[in-house]
C-alpha positions in Angstrom: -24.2 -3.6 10.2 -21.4 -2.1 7.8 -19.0 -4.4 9.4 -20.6 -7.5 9.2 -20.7 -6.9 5.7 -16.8 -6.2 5.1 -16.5 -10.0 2.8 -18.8 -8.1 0.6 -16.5 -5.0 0.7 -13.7 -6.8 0.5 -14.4 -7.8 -3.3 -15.3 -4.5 -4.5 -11.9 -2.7 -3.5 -9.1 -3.1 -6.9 -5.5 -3.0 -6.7 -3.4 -2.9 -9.7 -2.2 -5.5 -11.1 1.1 -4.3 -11.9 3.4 -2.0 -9.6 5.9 0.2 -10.9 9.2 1.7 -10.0 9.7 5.1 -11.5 12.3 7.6 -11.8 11.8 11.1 -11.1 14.0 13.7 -10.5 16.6 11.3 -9.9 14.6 9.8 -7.0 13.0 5.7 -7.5 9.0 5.3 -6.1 7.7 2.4 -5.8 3.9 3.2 -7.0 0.4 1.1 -7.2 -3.5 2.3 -7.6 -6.2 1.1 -5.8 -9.9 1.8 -6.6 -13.5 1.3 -5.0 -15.3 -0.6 -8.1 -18.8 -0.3 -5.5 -18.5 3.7 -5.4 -19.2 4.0 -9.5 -22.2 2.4 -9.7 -23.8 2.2 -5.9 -24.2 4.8 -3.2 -22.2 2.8 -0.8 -18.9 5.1 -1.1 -16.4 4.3 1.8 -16.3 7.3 3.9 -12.6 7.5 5.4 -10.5 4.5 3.8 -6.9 4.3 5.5 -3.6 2.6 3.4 -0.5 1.1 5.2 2.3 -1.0 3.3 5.1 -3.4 4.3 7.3 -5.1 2.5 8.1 -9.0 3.8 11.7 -9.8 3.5 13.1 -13.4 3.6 17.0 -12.8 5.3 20.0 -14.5 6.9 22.0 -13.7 9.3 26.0 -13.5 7.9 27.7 -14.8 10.8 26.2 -18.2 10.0 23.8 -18.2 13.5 20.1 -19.0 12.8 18.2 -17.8 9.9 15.7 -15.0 10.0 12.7 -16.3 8.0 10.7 -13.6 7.2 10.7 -10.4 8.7 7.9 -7.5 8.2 9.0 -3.8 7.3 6.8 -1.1 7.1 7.1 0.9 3.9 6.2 5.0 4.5 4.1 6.4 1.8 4.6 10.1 0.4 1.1 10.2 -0.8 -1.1 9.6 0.6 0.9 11.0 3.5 0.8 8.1 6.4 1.7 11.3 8.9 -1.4 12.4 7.9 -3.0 8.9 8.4 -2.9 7.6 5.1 -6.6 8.7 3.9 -7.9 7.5 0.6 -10.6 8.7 -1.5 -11.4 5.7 -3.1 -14.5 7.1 -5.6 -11.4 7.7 -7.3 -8.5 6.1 -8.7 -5.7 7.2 -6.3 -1.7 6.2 -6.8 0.0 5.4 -3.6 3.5 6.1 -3.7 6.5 5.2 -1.6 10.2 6.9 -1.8 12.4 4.5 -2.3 15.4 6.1 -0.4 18.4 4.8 2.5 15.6 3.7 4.8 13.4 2.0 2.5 12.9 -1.5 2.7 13.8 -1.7 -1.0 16.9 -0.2 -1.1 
């Protein structure tokens, strides 16, 4: 089945290796591509690929109580729109951007 094959999947998908933060219209994103390397050559596109990011944060609390290791924060995407579900086409190169703003993780 496609699922007992997802190792095999696993290898074919590409990130970038660098991320960027850019400046546009006086607004910072936080942007990377990902690819499907399989979808060039093979017949064995991905149908409906879905994106999700979080940023891991290693804090403290300031009132000197216990430390807060790591903590997980989920990082909204403007495109692909993760209201929409996040949907890639991966046959594609496709940028996934997040808005860097007051409730962003990296802010």
């Amino acid at each position: 089945t496609k699922i007992a094959r997802s190792k095999q999947r696993s290898v074919r998908i590409v990130f970038s290796n660098k991320a960027c933060i850019r400046q546009i219209r006086n607004r910072y994103y936080f942007m990377f591509q990902t690819f499907d390397r399989s979808s060039s050559v093979s017949h064995n596109q991905l149908i409906e690929a879905h994106v999700r990011c979080y940023a891991i944060k290693h804090e403290t609390t300031g009132d000197g109580g216990e430390p807060i290791f790591f903590q997980q924060c989920v990082m909204r995407l403007s495109q692909p729109n993760d209201e929409l579900g996040g949907t890639l086409m991966m046959a594609l190169p496709t940028l996934v951007v997040h808005r860097i703003d007051q409730w962003s993780p990296l802010c």
